[in-house]
PDB file of N, CA, C and O in Angstrom:
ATOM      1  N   UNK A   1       0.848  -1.168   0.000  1.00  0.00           N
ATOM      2  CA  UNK A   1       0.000   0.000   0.000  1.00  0.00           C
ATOM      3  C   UNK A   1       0.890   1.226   0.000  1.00  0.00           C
ATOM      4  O   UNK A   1       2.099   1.127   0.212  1.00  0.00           O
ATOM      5  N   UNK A   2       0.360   2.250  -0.211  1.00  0.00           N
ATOM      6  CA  UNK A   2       1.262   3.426  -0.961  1.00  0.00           C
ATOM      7  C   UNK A   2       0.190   4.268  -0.346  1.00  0.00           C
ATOM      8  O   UNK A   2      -0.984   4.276  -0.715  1.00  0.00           O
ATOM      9  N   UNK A   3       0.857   5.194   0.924  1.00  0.00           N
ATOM     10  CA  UNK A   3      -0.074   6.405   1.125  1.00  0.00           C
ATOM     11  C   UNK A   3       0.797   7.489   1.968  1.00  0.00           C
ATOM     12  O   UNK A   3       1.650   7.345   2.844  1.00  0.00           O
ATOM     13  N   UNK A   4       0.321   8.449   1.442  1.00  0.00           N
ATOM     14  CA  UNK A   4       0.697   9.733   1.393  1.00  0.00           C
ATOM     15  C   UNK A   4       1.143  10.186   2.568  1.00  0.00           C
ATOM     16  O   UNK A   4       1.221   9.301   3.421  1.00  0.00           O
ATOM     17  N   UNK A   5       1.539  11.504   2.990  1.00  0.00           N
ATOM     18  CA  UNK A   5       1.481  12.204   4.767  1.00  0.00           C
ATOM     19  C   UNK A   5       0.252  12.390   4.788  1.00  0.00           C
ATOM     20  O   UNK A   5      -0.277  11.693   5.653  1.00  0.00           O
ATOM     21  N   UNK A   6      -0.723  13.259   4.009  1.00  0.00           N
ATOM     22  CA  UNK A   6      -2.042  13.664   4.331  1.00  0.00           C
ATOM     23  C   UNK A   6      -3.044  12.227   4.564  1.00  0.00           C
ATOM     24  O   UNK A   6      -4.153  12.280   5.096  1.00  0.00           O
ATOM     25  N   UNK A   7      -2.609  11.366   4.215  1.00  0.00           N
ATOM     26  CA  UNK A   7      -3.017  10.012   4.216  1.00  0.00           C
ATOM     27  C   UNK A   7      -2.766   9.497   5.919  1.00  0.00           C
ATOM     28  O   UNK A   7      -3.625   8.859   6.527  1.00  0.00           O
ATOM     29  N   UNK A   8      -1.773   9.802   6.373  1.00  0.00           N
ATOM     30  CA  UNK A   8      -1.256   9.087   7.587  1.00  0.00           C
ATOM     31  C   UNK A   8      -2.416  10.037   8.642  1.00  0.00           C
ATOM     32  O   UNK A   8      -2.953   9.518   9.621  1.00  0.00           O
ATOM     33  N   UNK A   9      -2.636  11.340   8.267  1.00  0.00           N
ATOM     34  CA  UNK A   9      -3.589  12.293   8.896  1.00  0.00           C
ATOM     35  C   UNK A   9      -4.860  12.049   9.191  1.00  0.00           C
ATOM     36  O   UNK A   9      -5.368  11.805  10.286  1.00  0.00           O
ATOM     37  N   UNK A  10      -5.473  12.157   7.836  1.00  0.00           N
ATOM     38  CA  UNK A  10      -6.366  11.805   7.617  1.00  0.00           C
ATOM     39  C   UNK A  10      -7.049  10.233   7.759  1.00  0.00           C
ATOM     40  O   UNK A  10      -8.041  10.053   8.466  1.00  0.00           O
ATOM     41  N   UNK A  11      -6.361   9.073   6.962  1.00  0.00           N
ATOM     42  CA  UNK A  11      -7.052   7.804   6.744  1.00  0.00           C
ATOM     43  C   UNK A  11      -5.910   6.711   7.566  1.00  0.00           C
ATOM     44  O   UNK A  11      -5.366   5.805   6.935  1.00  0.00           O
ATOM     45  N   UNK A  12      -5.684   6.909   8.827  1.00  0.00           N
ATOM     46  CA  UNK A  12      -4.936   6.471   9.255  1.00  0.00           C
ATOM     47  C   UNK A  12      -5.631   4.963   9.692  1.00  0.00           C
ATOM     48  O   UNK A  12      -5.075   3.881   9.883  1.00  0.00           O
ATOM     49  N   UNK A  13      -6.715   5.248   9.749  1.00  0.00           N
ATOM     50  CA  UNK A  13      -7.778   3.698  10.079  1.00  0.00           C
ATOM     51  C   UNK A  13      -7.432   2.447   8.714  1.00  0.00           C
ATOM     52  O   UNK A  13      -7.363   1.223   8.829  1.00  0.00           O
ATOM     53  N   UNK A  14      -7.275   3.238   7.562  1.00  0.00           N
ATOM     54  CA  UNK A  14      -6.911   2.386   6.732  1.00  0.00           C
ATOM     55  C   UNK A  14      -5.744   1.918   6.482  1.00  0.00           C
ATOM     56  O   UNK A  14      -5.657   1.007   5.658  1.00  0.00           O
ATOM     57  N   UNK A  15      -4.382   2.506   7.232  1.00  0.00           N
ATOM     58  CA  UNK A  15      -3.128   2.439   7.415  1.00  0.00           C
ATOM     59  C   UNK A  15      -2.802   1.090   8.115  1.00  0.00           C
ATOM     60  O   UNK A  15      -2.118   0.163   7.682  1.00  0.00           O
ATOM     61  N   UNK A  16      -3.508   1.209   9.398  1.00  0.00           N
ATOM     62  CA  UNK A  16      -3.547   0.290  10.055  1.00  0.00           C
ATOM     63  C   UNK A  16      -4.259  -1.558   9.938  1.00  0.00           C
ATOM     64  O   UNK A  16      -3.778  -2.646  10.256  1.00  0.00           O
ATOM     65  N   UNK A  17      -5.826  -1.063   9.213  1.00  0.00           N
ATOM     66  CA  UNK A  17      -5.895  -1.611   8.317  1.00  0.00           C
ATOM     67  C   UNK A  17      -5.205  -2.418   7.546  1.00  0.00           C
ATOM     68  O   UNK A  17      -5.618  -3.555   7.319  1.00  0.00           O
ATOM     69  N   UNK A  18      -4.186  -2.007   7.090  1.00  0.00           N
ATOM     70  CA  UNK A  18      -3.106  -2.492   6.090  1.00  0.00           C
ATOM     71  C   UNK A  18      -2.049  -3.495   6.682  1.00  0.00           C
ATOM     72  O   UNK A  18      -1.646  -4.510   6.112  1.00  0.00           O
ATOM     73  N   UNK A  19      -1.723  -3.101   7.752  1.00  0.00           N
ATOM     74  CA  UNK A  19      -0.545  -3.753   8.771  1.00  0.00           C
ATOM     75  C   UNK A  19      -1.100  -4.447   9.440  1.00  0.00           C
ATOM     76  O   UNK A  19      -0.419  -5.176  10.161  1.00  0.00           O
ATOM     77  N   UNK A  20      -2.321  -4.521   9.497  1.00  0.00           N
ATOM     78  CA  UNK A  20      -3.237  -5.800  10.058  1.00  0.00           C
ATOM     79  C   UNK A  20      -3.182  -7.234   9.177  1.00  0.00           C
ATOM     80  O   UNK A  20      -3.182  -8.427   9.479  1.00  0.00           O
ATOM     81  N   UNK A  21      -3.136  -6.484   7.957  1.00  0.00           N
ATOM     82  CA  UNK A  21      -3.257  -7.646   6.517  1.00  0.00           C
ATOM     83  C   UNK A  21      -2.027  -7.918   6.484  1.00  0.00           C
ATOM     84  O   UNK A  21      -1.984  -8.794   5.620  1.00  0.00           O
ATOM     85  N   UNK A  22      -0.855  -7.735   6.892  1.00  0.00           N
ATOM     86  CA  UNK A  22       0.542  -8.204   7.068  1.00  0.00           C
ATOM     87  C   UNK A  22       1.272  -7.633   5.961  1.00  0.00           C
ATOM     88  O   UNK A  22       2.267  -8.089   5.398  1.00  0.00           O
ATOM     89  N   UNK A  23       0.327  -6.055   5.618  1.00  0.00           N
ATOM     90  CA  UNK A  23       0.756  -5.488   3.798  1.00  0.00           C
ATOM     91  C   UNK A  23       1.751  -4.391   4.084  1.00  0.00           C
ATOM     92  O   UNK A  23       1.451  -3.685   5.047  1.00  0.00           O
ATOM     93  N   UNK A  24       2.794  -4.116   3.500  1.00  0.00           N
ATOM     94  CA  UNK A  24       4.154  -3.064   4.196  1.00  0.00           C
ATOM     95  C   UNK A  24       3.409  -1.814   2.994  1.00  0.00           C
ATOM     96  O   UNK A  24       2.779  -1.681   1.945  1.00  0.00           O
ATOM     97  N   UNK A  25       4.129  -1.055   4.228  1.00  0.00           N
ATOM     98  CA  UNK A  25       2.838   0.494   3.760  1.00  0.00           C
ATOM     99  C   UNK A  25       4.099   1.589   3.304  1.00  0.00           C
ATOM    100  O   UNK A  25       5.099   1.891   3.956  1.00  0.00           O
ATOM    101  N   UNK A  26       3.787   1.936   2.308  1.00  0.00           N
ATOM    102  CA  UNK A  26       5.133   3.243   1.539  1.00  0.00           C
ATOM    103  C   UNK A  26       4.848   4.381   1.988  1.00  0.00           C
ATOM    104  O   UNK A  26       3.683   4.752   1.849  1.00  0.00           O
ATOM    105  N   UNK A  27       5.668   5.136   2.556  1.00  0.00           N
ATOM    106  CA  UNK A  27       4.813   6.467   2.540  1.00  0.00           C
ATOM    107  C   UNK A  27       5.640   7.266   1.783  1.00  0.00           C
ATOM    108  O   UNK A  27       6.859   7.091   1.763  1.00  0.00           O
ATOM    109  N   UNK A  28       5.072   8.142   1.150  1.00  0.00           N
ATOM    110  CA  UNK A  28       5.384   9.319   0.001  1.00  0.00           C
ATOM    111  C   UNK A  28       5.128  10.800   0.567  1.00  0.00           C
ATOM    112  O   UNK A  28       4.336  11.197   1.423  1.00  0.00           O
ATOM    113  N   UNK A  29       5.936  11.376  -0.096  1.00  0.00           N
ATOM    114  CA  UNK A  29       6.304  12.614   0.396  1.00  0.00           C
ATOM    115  C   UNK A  29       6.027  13.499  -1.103  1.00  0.00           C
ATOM    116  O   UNK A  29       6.776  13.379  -2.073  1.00  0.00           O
ATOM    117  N   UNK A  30       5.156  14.140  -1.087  1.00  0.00           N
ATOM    118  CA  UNK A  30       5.542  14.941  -2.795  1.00  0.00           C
ATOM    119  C   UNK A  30       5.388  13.846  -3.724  1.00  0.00           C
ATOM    120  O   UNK A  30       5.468  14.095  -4.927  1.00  0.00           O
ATOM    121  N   UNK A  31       5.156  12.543  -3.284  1.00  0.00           N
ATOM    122  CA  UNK A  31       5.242  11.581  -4.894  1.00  0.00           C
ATOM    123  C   UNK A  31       6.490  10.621  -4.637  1.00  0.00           C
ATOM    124  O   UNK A  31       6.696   9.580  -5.261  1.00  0.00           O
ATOM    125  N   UNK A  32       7.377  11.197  -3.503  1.00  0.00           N
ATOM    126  CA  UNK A  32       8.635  10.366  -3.685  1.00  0.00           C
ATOM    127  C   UNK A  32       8.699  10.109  -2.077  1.00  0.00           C
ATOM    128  O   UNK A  32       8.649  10.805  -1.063  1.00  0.00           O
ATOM    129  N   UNK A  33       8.905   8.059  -2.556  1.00  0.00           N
ATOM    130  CA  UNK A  33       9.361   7.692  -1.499  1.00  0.00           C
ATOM    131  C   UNK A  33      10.008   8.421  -0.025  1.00  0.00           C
ATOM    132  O   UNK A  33      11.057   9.024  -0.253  1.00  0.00           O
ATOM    133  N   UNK A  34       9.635   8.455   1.183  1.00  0.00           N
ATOM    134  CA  UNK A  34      10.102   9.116   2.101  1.00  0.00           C
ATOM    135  C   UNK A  34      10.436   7.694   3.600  1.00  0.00           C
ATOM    136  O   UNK A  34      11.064   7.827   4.650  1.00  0.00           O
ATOM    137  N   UNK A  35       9.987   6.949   3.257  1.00  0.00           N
ATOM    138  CA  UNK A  35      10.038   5.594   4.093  1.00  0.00           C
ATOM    139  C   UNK A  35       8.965   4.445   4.134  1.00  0.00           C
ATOM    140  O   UNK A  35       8.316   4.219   3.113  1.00  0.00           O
ATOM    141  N   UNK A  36       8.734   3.631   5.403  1.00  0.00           N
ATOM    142  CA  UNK A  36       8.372   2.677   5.156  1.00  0.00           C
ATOM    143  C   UNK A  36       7.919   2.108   5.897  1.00  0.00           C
ATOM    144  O   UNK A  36       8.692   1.425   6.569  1.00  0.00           O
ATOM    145  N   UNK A  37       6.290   2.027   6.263  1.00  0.00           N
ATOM    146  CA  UNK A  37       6.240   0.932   7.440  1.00  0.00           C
ATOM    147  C   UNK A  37       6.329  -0.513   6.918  1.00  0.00           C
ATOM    148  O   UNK A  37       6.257  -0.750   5.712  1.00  0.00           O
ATOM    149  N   UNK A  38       6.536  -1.766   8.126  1.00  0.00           N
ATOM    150  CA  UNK A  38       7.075  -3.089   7.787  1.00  0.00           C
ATOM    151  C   UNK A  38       6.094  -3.723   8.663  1.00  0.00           C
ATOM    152  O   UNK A  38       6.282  -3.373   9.828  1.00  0.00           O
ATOM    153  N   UNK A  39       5.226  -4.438   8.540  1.00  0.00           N
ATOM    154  CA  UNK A  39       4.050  -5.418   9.096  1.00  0.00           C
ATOM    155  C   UNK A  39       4.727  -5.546   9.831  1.00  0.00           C
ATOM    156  O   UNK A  39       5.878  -5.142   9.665  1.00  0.00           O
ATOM    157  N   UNK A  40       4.167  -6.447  11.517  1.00  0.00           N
ATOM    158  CA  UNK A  40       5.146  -7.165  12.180  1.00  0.00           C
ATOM    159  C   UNK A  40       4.241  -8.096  12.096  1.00  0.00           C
ATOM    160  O   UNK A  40       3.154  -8.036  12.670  1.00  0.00           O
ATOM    161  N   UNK A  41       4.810  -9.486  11.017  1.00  0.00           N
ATOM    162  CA  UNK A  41       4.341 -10.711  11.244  1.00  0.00           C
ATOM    163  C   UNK A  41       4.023 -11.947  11.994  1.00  0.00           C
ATOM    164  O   UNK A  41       3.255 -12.905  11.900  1.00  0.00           O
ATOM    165  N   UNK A  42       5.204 -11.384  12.993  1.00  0.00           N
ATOM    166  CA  UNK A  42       5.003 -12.377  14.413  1.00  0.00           C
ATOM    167  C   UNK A  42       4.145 -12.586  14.975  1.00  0.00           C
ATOM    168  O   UNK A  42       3.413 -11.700  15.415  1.00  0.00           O
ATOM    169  N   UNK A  43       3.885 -14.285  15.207  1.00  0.00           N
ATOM    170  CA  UNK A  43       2.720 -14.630  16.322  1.00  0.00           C
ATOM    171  C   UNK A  43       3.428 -15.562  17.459  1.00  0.00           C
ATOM    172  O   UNK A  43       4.410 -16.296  17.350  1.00  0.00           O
ATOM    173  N   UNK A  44       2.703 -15.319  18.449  1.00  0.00           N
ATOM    174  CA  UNK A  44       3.237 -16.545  19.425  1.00  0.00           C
ATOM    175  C   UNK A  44       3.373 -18.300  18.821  1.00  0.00           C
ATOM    176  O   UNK A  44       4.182 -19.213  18.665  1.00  0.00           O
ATOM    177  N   UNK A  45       1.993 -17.946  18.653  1.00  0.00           N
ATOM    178  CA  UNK A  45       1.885 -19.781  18.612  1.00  0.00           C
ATOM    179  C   UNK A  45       1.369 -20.637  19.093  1.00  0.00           C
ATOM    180  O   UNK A  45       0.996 -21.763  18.764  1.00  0.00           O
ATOM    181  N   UNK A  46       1.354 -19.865  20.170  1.00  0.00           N
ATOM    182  CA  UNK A  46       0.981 -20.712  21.669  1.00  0.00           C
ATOM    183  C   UNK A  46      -0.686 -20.728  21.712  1.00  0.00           C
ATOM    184  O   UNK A  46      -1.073 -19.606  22.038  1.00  0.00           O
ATOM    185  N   UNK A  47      -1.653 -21.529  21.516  1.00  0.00           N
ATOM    186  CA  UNK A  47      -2.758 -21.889  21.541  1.00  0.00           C
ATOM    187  C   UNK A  47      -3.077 -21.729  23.404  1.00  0.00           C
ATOM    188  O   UNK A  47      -2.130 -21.637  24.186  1.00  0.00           O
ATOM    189  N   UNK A  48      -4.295 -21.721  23.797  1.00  0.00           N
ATOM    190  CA  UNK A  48      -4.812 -21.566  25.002  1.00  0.00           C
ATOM    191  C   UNK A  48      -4.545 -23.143  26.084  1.00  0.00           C
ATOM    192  O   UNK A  48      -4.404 -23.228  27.304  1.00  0.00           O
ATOM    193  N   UNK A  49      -4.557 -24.088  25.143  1.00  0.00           N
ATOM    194  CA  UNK A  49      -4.861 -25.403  25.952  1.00  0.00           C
ATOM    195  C   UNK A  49      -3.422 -25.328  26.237  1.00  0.00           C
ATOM    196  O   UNK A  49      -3.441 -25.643  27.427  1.00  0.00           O
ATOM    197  N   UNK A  50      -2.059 -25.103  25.921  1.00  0.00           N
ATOM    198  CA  UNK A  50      -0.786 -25.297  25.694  1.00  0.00           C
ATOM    199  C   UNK A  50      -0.216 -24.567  26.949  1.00  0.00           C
ATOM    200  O   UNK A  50       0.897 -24.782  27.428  1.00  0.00           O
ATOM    201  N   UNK A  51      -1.247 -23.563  27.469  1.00  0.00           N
ATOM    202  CA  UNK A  51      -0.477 -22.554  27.989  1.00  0.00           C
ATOM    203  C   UNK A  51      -0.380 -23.141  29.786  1.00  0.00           C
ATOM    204  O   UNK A  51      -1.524 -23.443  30.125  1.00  0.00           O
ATOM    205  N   UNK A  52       0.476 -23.334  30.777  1.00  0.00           N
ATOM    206  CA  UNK A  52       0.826 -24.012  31.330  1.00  0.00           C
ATOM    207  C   UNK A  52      -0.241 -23.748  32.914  1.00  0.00           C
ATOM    208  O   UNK A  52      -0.308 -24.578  33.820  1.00  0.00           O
ATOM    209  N   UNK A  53      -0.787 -22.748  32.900  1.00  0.00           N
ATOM    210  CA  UNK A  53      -1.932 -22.264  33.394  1.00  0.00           C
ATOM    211  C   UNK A  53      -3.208 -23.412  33.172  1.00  0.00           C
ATOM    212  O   UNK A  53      -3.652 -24.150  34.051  1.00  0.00           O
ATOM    213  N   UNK A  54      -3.606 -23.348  31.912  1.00  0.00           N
ATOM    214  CA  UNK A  54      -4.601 -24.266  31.693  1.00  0.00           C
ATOM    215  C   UNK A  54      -4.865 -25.647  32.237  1.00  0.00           C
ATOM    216  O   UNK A  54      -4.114 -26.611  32.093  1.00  0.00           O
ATOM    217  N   UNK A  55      -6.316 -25.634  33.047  1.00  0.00           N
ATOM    218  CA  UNK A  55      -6.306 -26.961  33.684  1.00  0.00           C
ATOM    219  C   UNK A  55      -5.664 -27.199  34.606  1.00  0.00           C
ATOM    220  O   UNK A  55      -5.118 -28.219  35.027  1.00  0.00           O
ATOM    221  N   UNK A  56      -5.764 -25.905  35.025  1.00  0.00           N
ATOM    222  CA  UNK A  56      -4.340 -26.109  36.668  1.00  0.00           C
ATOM    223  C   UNK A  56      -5.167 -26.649  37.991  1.00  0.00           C
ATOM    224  O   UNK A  56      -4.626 -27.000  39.040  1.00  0.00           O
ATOM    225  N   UNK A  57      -6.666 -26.645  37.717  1.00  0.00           N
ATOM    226  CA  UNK A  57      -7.667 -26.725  39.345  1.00  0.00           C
ATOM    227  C   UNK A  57      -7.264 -28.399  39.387  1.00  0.00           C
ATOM    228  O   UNK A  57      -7.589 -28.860  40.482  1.00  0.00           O
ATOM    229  N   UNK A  58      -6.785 -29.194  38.691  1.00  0.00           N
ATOM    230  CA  UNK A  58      -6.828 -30.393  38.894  1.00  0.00           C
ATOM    231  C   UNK A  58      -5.619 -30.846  39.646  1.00  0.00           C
ATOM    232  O   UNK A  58      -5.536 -31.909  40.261  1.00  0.00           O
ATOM    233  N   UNK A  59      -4.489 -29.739  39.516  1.00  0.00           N
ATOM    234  CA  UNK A  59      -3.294 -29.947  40.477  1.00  0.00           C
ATOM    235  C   UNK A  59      -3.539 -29.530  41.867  1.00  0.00           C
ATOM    236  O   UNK A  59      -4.527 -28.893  42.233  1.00  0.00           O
ATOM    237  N   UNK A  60      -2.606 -29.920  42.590  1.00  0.00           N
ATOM    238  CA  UNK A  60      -2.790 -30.000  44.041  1.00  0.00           C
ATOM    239  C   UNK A  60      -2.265 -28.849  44.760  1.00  0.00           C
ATOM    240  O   UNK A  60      -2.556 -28.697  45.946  1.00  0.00           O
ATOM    241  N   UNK A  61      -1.656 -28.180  44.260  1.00  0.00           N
ATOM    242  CA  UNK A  61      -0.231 -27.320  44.594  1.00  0.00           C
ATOM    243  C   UNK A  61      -1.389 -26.108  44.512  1.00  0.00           C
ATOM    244  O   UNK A  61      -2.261 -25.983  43.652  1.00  0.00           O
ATOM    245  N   UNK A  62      -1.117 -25.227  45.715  1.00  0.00           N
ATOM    246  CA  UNK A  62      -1.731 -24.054  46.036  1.00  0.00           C
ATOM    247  C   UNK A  62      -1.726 -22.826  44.918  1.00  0.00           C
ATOM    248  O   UNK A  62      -0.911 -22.890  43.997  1.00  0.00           O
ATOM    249  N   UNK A  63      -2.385 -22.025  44.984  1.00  0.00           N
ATOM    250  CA  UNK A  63      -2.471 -21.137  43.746  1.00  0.00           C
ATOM    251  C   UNK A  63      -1.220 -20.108  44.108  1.00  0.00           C
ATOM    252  O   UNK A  63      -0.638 -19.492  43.215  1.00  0.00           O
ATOM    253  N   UNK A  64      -0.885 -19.991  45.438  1.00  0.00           N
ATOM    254  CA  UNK A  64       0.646 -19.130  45.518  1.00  0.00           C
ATOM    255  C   UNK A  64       1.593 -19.562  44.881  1.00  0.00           C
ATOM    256  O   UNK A  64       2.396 -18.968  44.162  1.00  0.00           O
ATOM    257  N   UNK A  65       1.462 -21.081  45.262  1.00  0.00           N
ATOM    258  CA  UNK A  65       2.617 -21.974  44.356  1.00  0.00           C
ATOM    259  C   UNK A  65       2.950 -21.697  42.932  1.00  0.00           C
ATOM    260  O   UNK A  65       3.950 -21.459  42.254  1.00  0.00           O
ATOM    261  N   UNK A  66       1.492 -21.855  42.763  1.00  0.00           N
ATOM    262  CA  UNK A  66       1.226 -22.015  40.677  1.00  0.00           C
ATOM    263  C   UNK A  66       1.555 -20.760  40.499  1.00  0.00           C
ATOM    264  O   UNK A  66       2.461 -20.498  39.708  1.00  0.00           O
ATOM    265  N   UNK A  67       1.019 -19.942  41.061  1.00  0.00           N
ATOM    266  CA  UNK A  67       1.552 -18.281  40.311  1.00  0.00           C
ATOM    267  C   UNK A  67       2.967 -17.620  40.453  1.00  0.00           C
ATOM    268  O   UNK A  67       3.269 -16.705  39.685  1.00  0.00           O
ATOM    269  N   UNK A  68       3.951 -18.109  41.530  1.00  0.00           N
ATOM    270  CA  UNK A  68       4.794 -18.217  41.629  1.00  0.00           C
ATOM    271  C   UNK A  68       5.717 -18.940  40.692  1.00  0.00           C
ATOM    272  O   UNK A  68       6.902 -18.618  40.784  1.00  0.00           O
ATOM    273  N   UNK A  69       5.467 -19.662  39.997  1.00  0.00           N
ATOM    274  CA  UNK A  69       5.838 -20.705  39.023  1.00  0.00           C
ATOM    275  C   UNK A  69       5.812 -20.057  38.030  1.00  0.00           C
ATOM    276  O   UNK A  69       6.855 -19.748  37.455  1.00  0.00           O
ATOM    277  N   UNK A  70       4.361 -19.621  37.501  1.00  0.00           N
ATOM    278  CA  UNK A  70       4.637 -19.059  36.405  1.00  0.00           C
ATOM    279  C   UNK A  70       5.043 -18.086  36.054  1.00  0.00           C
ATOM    280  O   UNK A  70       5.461 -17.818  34.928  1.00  0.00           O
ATOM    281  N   UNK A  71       4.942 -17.042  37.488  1.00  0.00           N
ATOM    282  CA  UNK A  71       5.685 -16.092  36.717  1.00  0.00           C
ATOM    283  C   UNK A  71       7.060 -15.765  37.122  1.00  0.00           C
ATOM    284  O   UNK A  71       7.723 -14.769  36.833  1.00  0.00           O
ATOM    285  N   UNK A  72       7.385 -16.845  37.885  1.00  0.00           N
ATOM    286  CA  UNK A  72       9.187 -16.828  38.197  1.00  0.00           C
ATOM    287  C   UNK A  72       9.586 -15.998  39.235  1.00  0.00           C
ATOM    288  O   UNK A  72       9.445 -14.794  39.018  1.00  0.00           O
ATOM    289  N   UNK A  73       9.946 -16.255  40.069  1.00  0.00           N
ATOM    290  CA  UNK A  73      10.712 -15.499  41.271  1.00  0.00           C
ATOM    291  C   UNK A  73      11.291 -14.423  40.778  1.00  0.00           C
ATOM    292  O   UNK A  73      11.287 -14.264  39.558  1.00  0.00           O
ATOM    293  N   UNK A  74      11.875 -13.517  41.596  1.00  0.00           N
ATOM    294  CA  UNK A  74      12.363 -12.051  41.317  1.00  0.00           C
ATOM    295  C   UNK A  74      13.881 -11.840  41.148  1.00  0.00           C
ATOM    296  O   UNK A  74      14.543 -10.803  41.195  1.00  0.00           O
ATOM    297  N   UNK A  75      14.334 -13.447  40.882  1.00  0.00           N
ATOM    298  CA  UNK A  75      15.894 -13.950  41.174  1.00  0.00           C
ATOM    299  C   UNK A  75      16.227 -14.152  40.069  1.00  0.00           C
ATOM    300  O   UNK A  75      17.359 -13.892  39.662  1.00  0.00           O
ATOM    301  N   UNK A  76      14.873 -14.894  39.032  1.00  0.00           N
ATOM    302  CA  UNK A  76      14.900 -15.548  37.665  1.00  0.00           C
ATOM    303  C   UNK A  76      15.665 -15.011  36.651  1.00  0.00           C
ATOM    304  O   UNK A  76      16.391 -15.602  35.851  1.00  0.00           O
ATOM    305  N   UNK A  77      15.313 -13.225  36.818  1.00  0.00           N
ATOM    306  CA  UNK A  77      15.564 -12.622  35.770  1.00  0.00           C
ATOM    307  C   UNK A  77      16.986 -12.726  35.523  1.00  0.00           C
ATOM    308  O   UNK A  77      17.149 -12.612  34.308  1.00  0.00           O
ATOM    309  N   UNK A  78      18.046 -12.883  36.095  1.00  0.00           N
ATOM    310  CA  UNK A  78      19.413 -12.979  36.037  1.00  0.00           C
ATOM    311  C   UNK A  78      19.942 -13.587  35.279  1.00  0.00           C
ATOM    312  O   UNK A  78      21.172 -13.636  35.274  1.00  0.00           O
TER     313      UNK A  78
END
């Protein structure tokens, strides 16, 4: 997609739009190239059943435990 500055102003719903569709957006200045947005195609991956949370009431281990777990002690980050 190819749109303008007055474009980024104005029809910016459709900009976005665009980078939703994974489509890299030109922007023009006067007619001439001025830069470039770039989709970000990345997805996790990670489906809901996968996620290590899910289906946790059937474990035994206290919910301090489990949340502690998942989100890692304050030591982890190191």
């Amino acid at each position: 997609m190819q749109a303008s500055v007055v474009d980024l102003l104005y029809k910016m719903n459709d900009v976005l739009n665009a980078l939703d569709r994974n489509e890299d957006v030109e922007i023009l200045y006067r007619g001439k190239r001025k830069g470039m947005l770039v989709a970000n195609a990345t997805r996790t991956g990670m489906r809901v059943a996968e996620h290590p949370y899910f289906n946790s009431a059937r474990s035994r281990a206290s919910v301090e435990d489990t949340m502690d777990h998942l989100r890692g002690g304050r030591f982890r980050d190191l």
